[in-house]
Backbone of each chain as nested JSON, in Angstrom:
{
  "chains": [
    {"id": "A", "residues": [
      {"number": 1, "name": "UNK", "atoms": {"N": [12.28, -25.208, -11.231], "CA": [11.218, -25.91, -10.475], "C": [9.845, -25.565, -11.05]}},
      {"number": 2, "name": "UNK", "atoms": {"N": [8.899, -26.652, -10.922], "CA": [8.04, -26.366, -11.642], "C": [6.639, -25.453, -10.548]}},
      {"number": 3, "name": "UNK", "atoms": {"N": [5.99, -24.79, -11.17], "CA": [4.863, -24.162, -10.344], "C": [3.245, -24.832, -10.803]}},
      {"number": 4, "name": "UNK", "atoms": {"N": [2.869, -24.442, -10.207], "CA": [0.895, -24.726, -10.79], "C": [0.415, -23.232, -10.777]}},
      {"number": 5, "name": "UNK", "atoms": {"N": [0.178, -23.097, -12.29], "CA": [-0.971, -21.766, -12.689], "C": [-1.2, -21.413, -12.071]}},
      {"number": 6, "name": "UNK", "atoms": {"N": [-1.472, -20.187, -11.936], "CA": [-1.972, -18.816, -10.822], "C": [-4.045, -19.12, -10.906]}},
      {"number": 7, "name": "UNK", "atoms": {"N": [-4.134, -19.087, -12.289], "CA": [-5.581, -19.031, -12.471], "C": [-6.411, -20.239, -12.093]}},
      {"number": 8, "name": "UNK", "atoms": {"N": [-5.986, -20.963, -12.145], "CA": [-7.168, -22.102, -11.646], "C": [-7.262, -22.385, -10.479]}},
      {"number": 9, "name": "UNK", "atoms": {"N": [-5.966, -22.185, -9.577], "CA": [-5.484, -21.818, -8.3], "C": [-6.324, -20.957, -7.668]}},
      {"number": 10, "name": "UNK", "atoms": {"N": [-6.702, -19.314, -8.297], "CA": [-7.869, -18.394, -8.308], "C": [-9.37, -19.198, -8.063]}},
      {"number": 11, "name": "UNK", "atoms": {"N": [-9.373, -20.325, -9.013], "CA": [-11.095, -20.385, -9.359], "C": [-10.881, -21.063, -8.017]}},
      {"number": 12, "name": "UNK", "atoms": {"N": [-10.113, -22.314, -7.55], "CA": [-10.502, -23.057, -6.414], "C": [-10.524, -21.925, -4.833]}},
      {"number": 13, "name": "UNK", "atoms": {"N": [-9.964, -21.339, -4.843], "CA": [-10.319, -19.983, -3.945], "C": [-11.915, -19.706, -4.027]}},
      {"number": 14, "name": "UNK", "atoms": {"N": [-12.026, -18.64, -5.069], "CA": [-13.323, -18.898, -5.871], "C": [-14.399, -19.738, -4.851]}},
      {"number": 15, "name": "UNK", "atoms": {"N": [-13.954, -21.167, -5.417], "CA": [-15.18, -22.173, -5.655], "C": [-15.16, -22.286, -3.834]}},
      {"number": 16, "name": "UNK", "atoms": {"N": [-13.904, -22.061, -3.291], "CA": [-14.359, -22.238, -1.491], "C": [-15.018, -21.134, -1.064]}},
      {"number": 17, "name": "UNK", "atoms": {"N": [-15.514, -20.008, -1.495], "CA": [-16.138, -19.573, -0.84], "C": [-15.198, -18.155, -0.264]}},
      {"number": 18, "name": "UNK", "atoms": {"N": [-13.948, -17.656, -1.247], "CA": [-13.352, -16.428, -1.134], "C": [-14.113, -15.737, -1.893]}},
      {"number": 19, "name": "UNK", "atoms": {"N": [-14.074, -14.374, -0.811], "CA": [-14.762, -13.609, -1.693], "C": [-13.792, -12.723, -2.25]}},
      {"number": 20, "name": "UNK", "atoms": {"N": [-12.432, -12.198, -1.931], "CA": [-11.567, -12.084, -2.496], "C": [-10.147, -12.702, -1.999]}},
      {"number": 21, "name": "UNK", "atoms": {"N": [-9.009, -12.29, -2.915], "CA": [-8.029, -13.091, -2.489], "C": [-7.02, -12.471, -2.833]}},
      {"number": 22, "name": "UNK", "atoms": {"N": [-5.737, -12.363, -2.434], "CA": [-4.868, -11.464, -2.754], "C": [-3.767, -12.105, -4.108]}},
      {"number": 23, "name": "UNK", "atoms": {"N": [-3.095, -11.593, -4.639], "CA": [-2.319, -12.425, -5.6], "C": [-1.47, -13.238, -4.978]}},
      {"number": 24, "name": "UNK", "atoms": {"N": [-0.683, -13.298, -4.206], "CA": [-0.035, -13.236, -3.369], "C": [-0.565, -14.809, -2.715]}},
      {"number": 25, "name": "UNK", "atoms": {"N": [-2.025, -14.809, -1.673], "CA": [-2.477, -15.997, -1.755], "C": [-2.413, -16.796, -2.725]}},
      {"number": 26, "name": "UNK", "atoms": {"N": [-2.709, -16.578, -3.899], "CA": [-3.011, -17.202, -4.793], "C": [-1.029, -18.004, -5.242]}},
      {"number": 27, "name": "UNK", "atoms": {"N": [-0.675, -17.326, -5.117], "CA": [1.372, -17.643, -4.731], "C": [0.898, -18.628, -4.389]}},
      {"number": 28, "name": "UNK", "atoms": {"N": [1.024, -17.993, -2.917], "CA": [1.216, -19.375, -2.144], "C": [0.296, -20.631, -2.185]}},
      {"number": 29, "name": "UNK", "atoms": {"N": [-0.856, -20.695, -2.301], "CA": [-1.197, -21.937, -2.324], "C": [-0.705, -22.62, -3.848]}},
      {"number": 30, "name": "UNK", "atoms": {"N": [-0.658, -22.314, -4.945], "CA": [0.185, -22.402, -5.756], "C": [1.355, -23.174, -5.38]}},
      {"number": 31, "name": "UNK", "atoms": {"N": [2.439, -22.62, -4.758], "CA": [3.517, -22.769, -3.961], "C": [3.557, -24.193, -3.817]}},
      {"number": 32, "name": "UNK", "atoms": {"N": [2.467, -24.221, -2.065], "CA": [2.027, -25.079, -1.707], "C": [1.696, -26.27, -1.903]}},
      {"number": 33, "name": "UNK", "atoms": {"N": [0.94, -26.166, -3.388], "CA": [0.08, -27.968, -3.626], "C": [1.312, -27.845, -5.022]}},
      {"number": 34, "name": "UNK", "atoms": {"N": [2.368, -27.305, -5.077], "CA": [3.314, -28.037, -6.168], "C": [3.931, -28.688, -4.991]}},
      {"number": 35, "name": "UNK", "atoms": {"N": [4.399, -28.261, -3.933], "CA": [5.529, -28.964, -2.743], "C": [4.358, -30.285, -2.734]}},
      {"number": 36, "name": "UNK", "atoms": {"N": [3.343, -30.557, -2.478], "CA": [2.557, -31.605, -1.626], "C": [2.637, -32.228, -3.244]}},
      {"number": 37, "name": "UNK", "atoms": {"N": [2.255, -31.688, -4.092], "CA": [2.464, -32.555, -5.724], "C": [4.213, -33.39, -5.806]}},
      {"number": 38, "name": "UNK", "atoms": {"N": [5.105, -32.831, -5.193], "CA": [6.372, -32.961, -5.472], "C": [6.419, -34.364, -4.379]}},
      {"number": 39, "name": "UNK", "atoms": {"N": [6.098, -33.926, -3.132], "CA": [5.848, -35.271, -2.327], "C": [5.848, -36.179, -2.581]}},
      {"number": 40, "name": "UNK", "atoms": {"N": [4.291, -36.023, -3.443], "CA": [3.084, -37.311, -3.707], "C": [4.014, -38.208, -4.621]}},
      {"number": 41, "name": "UNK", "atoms": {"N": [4.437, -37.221, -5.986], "CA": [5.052, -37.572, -6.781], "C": [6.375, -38.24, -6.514]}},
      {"number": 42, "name": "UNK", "atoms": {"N": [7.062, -37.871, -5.629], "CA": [8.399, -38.633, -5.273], "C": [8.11, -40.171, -4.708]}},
      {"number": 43, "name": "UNK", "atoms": {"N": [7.172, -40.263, -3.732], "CA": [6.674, -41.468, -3.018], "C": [6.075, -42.309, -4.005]}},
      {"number": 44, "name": "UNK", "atoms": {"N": [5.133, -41.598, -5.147], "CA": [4.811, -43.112, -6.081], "C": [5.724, -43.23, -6.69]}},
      {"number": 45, "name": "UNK", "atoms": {"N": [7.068, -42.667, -7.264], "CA": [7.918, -43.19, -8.378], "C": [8.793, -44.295, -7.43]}},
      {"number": 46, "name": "UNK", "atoms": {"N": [9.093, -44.056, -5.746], "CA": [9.562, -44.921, -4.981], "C": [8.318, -46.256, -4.703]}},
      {"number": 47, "name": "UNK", "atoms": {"N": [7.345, -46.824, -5.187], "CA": [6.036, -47.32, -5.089], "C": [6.278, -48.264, -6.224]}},
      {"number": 48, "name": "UNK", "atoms": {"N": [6.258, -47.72, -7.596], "CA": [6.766, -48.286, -8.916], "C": [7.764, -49.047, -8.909]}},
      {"number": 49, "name": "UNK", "atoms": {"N": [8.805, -48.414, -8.274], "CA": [10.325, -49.083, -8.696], "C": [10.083, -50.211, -7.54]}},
      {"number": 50, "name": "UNK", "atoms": {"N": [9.623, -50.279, -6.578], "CA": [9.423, -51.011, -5.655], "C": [8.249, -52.28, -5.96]}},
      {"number": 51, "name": "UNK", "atoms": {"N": [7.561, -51.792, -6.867], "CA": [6.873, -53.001, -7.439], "C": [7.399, -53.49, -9.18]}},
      {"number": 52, "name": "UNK", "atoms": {"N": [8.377, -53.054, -8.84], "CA": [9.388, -53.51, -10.441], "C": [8.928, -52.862, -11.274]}},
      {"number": 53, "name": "UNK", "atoms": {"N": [8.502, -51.487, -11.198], "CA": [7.992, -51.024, -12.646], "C": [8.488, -49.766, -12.629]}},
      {"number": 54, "name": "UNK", "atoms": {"N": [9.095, -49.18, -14.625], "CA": [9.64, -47.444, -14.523], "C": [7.869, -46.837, -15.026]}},
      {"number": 55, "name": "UNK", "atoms": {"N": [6.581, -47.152, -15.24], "CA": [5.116, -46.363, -15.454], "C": [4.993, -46.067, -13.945]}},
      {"number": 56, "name": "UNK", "atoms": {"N": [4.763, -44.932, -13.551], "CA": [3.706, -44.432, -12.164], "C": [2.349, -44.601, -12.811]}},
      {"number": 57, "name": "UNK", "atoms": {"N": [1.724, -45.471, -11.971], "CA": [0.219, -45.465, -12.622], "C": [-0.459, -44.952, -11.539]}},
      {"number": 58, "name": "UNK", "atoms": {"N": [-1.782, -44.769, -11.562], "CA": [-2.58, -43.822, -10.738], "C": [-2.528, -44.749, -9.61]}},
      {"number": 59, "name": "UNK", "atoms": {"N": [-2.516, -46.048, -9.72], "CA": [-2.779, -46.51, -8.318], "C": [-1.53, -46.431, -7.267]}},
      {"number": 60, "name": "UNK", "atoms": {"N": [-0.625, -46.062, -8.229], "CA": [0.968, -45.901, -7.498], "C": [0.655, -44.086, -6.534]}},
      {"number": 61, "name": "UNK", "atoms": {"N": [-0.31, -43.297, -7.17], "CA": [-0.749, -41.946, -6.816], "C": [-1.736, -42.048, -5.552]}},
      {"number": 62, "name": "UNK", "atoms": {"N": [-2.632, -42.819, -6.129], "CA": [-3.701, -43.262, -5.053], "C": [-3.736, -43.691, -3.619]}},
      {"number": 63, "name": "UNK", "atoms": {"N": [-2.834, -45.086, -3.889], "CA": [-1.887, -45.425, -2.59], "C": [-0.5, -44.378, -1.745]}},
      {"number": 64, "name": "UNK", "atoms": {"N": [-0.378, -43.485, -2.443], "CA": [0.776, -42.424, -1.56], "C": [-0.777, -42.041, -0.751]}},
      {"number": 65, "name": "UNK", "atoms": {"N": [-1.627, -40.821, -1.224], "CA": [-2.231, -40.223, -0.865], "C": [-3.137, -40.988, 0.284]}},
      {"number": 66, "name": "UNK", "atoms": {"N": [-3.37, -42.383, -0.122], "CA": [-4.144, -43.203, 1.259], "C": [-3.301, -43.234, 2.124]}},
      {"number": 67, "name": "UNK", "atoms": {"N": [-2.144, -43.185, 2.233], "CA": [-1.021, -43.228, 3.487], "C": [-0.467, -42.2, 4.028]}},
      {"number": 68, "name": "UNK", "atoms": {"N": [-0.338, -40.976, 3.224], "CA": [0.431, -39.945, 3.806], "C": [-0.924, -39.035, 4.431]}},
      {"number": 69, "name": "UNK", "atoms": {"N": [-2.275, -38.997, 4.166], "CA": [-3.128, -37.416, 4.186], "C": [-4.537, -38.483, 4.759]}}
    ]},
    {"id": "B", "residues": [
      {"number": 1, "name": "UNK", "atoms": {"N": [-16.548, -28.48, -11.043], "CA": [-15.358, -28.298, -10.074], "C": [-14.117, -28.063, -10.963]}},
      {"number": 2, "name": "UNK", "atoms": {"N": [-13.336, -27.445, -10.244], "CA": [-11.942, -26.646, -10.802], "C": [-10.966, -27.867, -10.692]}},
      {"number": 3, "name": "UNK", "atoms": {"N": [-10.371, -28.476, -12.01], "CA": [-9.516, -29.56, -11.933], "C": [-7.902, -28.911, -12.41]}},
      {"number": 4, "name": "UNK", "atoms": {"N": [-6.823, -29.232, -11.803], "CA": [-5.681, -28.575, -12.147], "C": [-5.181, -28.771, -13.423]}},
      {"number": 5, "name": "UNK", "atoms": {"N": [-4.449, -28.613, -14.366], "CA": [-4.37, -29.191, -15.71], "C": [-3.215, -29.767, -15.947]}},
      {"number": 6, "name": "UNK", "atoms": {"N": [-3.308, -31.124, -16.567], "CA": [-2.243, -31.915, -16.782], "C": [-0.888, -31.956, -17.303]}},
      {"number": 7, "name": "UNK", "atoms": {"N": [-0.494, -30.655, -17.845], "CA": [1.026, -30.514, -18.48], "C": [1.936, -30.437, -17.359]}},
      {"number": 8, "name": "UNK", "atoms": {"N": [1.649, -29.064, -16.529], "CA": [2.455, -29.182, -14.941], "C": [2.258, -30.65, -14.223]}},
      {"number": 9, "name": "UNK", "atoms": {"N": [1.217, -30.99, -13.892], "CA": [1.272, -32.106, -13.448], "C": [2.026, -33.504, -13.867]}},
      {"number": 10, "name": "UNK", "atoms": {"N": [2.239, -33.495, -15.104], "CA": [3.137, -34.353, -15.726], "C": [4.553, -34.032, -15.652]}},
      {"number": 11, "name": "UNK", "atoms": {"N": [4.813, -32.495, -15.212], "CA": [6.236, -32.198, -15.201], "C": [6.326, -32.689, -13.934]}},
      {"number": 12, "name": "UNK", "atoms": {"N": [5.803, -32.396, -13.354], "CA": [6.047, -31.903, -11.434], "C": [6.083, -34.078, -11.361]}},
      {"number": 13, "name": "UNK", "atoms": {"N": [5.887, -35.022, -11.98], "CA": [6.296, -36.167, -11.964], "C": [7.103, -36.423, -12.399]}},
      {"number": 14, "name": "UNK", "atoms": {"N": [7.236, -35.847, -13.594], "CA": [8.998, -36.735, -14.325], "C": [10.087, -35.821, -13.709]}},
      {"number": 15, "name": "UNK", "atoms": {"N": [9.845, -34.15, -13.114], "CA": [10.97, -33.889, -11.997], "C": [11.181, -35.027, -10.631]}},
      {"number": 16, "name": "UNK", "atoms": {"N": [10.169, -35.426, -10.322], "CA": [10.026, -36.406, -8.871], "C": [10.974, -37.949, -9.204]}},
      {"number": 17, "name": "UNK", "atoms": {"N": [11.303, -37.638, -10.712], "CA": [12.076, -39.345, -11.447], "C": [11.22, -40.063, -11.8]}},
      {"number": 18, "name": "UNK", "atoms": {"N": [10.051, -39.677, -12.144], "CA": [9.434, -40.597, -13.129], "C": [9.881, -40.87, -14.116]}},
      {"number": 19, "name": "UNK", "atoms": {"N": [10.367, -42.264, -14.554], "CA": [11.069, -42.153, -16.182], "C": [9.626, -42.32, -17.58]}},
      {"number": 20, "name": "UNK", "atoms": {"N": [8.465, -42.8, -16.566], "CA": [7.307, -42.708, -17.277], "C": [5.84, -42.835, -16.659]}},
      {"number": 21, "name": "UNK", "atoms": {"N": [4.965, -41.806, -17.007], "CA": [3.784, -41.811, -16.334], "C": [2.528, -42.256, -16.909]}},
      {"number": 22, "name": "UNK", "atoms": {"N": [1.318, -42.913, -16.66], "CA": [0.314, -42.925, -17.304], "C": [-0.549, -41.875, -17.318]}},
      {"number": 23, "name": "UNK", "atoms": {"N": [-1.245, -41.608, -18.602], "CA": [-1.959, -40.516, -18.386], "C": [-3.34, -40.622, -17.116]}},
      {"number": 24, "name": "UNK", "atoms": {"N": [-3.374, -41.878, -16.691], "CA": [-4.462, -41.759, -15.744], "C": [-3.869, -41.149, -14.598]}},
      {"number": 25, "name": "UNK", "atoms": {"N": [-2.583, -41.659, -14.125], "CA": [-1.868, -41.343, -12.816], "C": [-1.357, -39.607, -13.167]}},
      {"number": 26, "name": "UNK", "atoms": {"N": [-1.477, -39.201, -14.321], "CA": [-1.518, -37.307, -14.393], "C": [-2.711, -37.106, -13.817]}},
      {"number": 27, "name": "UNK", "atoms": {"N": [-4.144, -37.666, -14.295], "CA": [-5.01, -37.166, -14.191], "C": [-4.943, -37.262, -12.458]}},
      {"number": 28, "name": "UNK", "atoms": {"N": [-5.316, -38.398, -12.159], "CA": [-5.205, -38.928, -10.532], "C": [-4.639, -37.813, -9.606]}},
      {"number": 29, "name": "UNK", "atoms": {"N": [-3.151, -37.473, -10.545], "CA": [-2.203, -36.458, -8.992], "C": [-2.837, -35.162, -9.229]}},
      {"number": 30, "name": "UNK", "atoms": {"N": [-3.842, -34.761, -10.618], "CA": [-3.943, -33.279, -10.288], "C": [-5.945, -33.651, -9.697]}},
      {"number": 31, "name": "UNK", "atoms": {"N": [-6.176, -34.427, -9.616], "CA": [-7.225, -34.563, -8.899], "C": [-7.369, -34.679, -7.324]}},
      {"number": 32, "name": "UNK", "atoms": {"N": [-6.3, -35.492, -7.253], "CA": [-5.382, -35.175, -5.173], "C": [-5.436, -33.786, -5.287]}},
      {"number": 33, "name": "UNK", "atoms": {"N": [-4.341, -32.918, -5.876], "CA": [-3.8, -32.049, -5.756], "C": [-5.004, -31.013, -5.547]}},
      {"number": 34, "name": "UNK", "atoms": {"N": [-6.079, -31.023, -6.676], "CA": [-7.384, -30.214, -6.486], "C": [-8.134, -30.074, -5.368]}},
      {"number": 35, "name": "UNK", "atoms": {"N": [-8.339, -31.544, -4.83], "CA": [-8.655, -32.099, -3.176], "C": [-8.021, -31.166, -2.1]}},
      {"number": 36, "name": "UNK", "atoms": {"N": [-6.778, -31.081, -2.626], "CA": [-6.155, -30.976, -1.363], "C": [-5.897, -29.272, -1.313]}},
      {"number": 37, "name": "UNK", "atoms": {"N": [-5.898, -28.586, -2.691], "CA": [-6.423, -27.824, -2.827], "C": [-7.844, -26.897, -2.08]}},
      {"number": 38, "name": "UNK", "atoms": {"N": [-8.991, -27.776, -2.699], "CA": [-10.145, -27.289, -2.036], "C": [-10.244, -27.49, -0.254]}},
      {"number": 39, "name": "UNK", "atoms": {"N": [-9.671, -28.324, 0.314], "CA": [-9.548, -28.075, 1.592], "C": [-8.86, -27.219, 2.408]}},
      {"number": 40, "name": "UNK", "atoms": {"N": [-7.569, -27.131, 1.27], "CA": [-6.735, -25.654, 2.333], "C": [-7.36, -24.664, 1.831]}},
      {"number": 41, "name": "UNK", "atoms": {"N": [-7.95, -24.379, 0.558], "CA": [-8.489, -22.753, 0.155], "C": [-9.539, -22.849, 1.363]}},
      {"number": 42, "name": "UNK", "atoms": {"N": [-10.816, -23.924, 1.894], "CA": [-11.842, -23.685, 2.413], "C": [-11.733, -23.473, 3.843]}},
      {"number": 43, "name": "UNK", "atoms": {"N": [-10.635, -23.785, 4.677], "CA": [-10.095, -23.702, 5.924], "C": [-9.655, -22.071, 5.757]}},
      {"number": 44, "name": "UNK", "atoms": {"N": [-8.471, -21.803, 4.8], "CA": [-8.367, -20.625, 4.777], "C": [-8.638, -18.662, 4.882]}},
      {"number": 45, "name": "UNK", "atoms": {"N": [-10.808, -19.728, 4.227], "CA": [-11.673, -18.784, 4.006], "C": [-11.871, -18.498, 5.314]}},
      {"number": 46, "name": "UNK", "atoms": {"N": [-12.188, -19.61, 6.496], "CA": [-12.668, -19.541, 7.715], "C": [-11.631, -18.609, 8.875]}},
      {"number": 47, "name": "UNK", "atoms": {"N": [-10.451, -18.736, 8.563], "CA": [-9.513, -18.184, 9.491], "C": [-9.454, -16.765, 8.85]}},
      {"number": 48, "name": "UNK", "atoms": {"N": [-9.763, -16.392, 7.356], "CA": [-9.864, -15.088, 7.476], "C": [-10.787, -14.493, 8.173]}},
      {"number": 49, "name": "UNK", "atoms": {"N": [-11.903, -15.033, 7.57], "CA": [-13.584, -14.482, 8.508], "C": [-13.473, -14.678, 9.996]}},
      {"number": 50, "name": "UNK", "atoms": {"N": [-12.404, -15.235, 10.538], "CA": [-12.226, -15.253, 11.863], "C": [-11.797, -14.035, 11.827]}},
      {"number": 51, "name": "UNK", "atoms": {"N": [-10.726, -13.452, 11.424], "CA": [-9.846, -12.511, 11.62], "C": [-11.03, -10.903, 11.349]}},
      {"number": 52, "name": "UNK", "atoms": {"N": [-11.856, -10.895, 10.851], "CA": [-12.977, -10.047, 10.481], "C": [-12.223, -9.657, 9.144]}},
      {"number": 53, "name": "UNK", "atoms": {"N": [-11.371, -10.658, 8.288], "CA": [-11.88, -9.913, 6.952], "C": [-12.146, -11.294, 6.122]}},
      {"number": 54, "name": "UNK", "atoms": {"N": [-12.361, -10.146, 4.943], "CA": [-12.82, -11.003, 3.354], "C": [-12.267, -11.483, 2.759]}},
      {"number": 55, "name": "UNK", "atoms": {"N": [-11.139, -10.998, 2.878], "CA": [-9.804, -11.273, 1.759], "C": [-8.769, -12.07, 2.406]}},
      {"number": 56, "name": "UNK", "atoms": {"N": [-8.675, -13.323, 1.232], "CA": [-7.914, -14.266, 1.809], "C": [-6.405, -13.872, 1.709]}},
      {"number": 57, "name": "UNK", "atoms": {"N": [-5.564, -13.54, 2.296], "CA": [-4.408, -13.55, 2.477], "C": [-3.043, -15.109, 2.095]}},
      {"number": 58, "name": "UNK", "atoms": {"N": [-1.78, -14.338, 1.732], "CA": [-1.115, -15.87, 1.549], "C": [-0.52, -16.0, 3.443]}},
      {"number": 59, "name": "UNK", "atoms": {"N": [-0.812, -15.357, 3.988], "CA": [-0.704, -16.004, 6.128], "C": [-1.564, -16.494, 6.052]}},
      {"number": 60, "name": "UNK", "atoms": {"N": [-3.224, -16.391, 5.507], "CA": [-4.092, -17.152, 5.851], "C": [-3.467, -18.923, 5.605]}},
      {"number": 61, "name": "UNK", "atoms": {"N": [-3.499, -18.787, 4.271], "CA": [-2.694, -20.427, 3.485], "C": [-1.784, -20.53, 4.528]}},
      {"number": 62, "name": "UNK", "atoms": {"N": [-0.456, -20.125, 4.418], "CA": [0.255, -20.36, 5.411], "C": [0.032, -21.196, 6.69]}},
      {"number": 63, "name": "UNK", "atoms": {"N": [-0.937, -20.128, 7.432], "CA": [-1.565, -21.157, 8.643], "C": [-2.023, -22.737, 8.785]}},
      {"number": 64, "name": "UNK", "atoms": {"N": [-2.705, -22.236, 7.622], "CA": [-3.445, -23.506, 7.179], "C": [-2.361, -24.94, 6.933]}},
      {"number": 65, "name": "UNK", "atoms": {"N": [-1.916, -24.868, 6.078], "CA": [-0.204, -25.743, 5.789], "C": [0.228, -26.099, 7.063]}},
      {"number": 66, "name": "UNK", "atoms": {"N": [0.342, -24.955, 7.789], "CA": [1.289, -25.582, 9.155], "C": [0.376, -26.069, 9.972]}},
      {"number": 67, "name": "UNK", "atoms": {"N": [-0.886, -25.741, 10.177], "CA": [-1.511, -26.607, 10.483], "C": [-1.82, -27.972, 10.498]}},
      {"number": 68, "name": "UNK", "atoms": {"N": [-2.245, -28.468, 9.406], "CA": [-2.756, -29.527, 8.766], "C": [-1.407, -30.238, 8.159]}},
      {"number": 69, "name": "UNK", "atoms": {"N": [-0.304, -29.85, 8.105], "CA": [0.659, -30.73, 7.24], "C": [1.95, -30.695, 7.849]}}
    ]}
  ]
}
Protein backbone atom coordinates (compact mmCIF):
# COMPACT_ATOMS: atom_id res chain seq x y z
CA UNK A 1 0.00 0.00 0.00
CA UNK A 2 1.13 3.10 -0.87
CA UNK A 3 1.97 6.01 1.87
CA UNK A 4 2.60 9.96 1.42
CA UNK A 5 6.18 11.20 2.65
CA UNK A 6 6.69 11.89 6.18
CA UNK A 7 8.41 15.35 5.22
CA UNK A 8 6.15 17.44 3.46
CA UNK A 9 3.46 16.01 5.66
CA UNK A 10 5.94 17.84 8.48
CA UNK A 11 6.04 21.24 6.49
CA UNK A 12 2.03 21.30 6.22
CA UNK A 13 1.97 20.85 10.14
CA UNK A 14 4.60 23.49 9.98
CA UNK A 15 2.73 25.83 7.69
CA UNK A 16 -0.67 25.38 10.20
CA UNK A 17 0.73 26.78 12.79
CA UNK A 18 2.44 23.54 14.86
CA UNK A 19 4.82 24.45 16.80
CA UNK A 20 5.87 21.01 17.27
CA UNK A 21 4.69 17.68 16.25
CA UNK A 22 5.39 14.29 17.14
CA UNK A 23 6.61 11.70 14.44
CA UNK A 24 4.02 9.75 15.05
CA UNK A 25 1.47 12.71 14.08
CA UNK A 26 3.17 13.17 11.28
CA UNK A 27 2.16 8.92 10.68
CA UNK A 28 -0.88 9.55 10.96
CA UNK A 29 -1.93 12.30 9.02
CA UNK A 30 0.23 10.72 6.42
CA UNK A 31 -1.91 7.64 7.04
CA UNK A 32 -4.84 9.65 6.75
CA UNK A 33 -4.81 11.84 3.44
CA UNK A 34 -3.39 8.46 1.58
CA UNK A 35 -6.96 6.70 2.85
CA UNK A 36 -8.97 10.12 1.70
CA UNK A 37 -6.36 10.02 -1.60
CA UNK A 38 -7.42 6.25 -2.02
CA UNK A 39 -11.19 7.37 -1.81
CA UNK A 40 -10.93 10.29 -4.07
CA UNK A 41 -9.02 8.14 -6.33
CA UNK A 42 -11.36 5.13 -6.44
CA UNK A 43 -14.57 7.44 -7.11
CA UNK A 44 -12.91 9.27 -10.18
CA UNK A 45 -11.67 6.04 -11.89
CA UNK A 46 -15.62 4.96 -11.22
CA UNK A 47 -16.44 8.78 -12.91
CA UNK A 48 -14.18 7.90 -16.11
CA UNK A 49 -15.40 4.53 -16.83
CA UNK A 50 -18.80 5.96 -16.36
CA UNK A 51 -18.23 8.62 -18.85
CA UNK A 52 -16.61 5.98 -21.30
CA UNK A 53 -13.16 6.80 -20.65
CA UNK A 54 -9.77 4.48 -19.16
CA UNK A 55 -7.68 8.70 -18.60
CA UNK A 56 -8.82 10.06 -14.94
CA UNK A 57 -8.55 13.62 -15.80
CA UNK A 58 -8.56 16.28 -13.15
CA UNK A 59 -12.05 17.08 -13.71
CA UNK A 60 -12.91 13.36 -12.98
CA UNK A 61 -10.75 14.51 -9.36
CA UNK A 62 -12.45 17.76 -9.08
CA UNK A 63 -15.97 16.51 -9.34
CA UNK A 64 -15.36 13.51 -6.55
CA UNK A 65 -14.07 16.20 -4.20
CA UNK A 66 -17.24 18.71 -5.06
CA UNK A 67 -19.48 15.82 -3.89
CA UNK A 68 -17.95 13.92 -1.24
CA UNK A 69 -16.13 17.07 1.20
CA UNK B 1 2.44 26.57 0.18
CA UNK B 2 3.47 22.90 0.78
CA UNK B 3 2.18 20.86 -2.36
CA UNK B 4 2.34 16.91 -1.98
CA UNK B 5 4.52 15.42 -4.78
CA UNK B 6 3.35 13.65 -7.71
CA UNK B 7 5.01 10.08 -7.90
CA UNK B 8 2.85 8.76 -4.75
CA UNK B 9 0.09 10.49 -6.01
CA UNK B 10 0.19 8.81 -9.30
CA UNK B 11 0.61 5.47 -7.51
CA UNK B 12 -2.10 5.92 -4.91
CA UNK B 13 -4.34 6.28 -8.57
CA UNK B 14 -3.28 3.51 -10.67
CA UNK B 15 -3.66 1.33 -7.14
CA UNK B 16 -7.47 2.89 -7.07
CA UNK B 17 -7.59 1.11 -11.10
CA UNK B 18 -6.64 3.76 -12.95
CA UNK B 19 -5.48 2.14 -16.18
CA UNK B 20 -4.37 5.84 -17.05
CA UNK B 21 -4.00 9.25 -15.52
CA UNK B 22 -3.38 12.75 -16.76
CA UNK B 23 -0.71 14.54 -15.41
CA UNK B 24 -3.12 17.41 -14.56
CA UNK B 25 -5.55 15.03 -12.58
CA UNK B 26 -1.91 13.95 -10.45
CA UNK B 27 -1.43 17.38 -9.98
CA UNK B 28 -5.31 18.14 -9.05
CA UNK B 29 -5.47 14.94 -6.36
CA UNK B 30 -2.25 16.07 -4.59
CA UNK B 31 -3.59 19.61 -4.50
CA UNK B 32 -7.15 18.19 -2.76
CA UNK B 33 -5.03 16.11 -0.81
CA UNK B 34 -2.78 19.30 0.40
CA UNK B 35 -6.30 21.11 1.10
CA UNK B 36 -7.41 18.63 2.94
CA UNK B 37 -4.31 18.29 4.49
CA UNK B 38 -4.01 21.94 5.65
CA UNK B 39 -7.39 21.77 7.27
CA UNK B 40 -6.93 18.70 9.42
CA UNK B 41 -3.19 19.81 10.43
CA UNK B 42 -4.98 23.44 11.35
CA UNK B 43 -7.99 22.00 13.41
CA UNK B 44 -5.50 19.74 14.97
CA UNK B 45 -3.25 22.66 16.14
CA UNK B 46 -6.43 24.06 17.94
CA UNK B 47 -7.48 20.89 19.90
CA UNK B 48 -3.97 20.60 21.06
CA UNK B 49 -3.81 24.26 22.43
CA UNK B 50 -7.10 23.31 23.84
CA UNK B 51 -5.61 20.53 25.66
CA UNK B 52 -2.72 23.15 27.07
CA UNK B 53 -0.08 21.76 24.89
CA UNK B 54 2.19 22.56 21.85
CA UNK B 55 2.79 19.50 20.44
CA UNK B 56 0.62 18.09 18.02
CA UNK B 57 -0.02 14.59 18.76
CA UNK B 58 -1.24 11.62 16.16
CA UNK B 59 -4.93 11.61 18.89
CA UNK B 60 -4.88 15.09 18.05
CA UNK B 61 -5.27 14.02 13.93
CA UNK B 62 -7.19 11.26 14.99
CA UNK B 63 -9.90 13.44 16.52
CA UNK B 64 -9.90 15.53 13.91
CA UNK B 65 -10.70 12.56 11.08
CA UNK B 66 -13.45 11.34 13.21
CA UNK B 67 -14.66 14.36 13.44
CA UNK B 68 -14.92 15.89 10.18
CA UNK B 69 -15.01 12.58 8.06
Amino acid sequence: METLPIAPIGRILSNAGAPRATKNAKIELSKELTELGNEIAAEAVKIAKHSGRKTVKASDIELVVKLKF
